[in-house]
N, C-alpha and C positions, 0 to 999 in steps of 0.2 A: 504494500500500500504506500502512496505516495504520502509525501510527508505535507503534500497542499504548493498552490502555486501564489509567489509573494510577485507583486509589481511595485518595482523600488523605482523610485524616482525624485532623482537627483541632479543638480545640474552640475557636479564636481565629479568627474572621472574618477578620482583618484579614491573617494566616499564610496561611489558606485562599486569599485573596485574590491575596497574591505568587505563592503557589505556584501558583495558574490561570494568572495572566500568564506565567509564563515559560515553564510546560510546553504550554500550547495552539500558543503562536509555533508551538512545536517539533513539533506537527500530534499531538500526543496527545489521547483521548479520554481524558474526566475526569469522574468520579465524587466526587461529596463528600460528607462524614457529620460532622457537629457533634462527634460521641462513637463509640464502640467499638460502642454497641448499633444506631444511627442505621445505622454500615459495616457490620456483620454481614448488618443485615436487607437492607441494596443486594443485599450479594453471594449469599445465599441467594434473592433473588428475581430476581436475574440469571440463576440457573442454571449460568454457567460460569464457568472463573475471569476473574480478571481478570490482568492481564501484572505488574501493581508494587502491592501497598499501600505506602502511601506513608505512616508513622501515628507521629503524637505519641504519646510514651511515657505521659504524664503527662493524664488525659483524666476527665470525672464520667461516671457510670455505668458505663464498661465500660475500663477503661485497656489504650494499646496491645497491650500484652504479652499479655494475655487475648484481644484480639481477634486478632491473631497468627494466637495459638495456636487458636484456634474457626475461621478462613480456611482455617489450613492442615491443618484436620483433616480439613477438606469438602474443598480442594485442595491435596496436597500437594506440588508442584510450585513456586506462588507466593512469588517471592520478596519480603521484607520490609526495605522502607528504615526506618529507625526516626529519628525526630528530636526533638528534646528540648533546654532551656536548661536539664537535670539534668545531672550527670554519668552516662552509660551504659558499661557493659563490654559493648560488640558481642562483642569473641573470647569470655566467660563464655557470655551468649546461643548463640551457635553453638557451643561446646562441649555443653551442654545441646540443642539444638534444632538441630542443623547443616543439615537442610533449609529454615529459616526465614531466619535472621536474615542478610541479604546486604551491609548498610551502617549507618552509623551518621551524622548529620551533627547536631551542635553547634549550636543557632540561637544567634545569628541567622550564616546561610548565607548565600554569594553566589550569584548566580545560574550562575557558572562549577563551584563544586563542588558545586552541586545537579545539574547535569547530569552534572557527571562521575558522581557517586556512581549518580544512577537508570541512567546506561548503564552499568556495571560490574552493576550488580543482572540488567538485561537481558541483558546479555552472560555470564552464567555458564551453560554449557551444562544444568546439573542443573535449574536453576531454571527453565529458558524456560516457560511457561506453555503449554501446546498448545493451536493457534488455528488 
């Protein structure tokens, strides 16, 4: 069984980059987007959702938050990891959007509360993504 498919979206190479290496180990299927609009167009031409967006707040052309919000309009089940070297209010976010916003992580992130944070996202029963 597959371990679920993450669409990370980032607009730093180098971000994108960490985040493959440690979530592939982990037997996930991974999708990447430069930007908001790059992820949008993945997931509208997927057709189905995907298990985790995984997406920097802070992104040109389409920022996290917008893209989010356009994911989970198409699927509203998907839950959203949010990551960011901004300061963010995750509980704001889910006050506002309580099916969206599942986590929040700080970069730069270790690879131990990267995983914890995306299994807590997986693990909320509202959010499982139906697959």
């Amino acid at each position: 069984m597959s371990a679920g498919t993450i669409l990370i979206a980032d607009d730093e190479p180098s971000i994108r980059a960490y985040l493959r290496a440690i979530l592939k180990v982990e037997g996930f299927t991974l999708l990447e987007a430069a930007d908001g609009v790059d992820a949008l167009q993945q997931v509208q031409q997927r057709g189905e959702p995907v298990d985790l967006l995984l997406t920097d707040i802070r992104m040109p052309r389409m920022d996290g938050i917008a893209l989010a919000r356009s994911v989970v309009e198409a699927h509203p089940k998907t839950p959203v990891l949010y990551i960011s070297a901004y300061p963010f209010n995750v509980e704001e976010e889910r006050t506002k959007h309580p099916s969206r916003a599942c986590a929040f992580l700080a970069k730069p992130f270790t690879r131990k509360t990267l995983l914890a944070a995306v299994q807590k996202c997986l693990d909320t029963p509202q959010t499982r993504a139906a697959g």
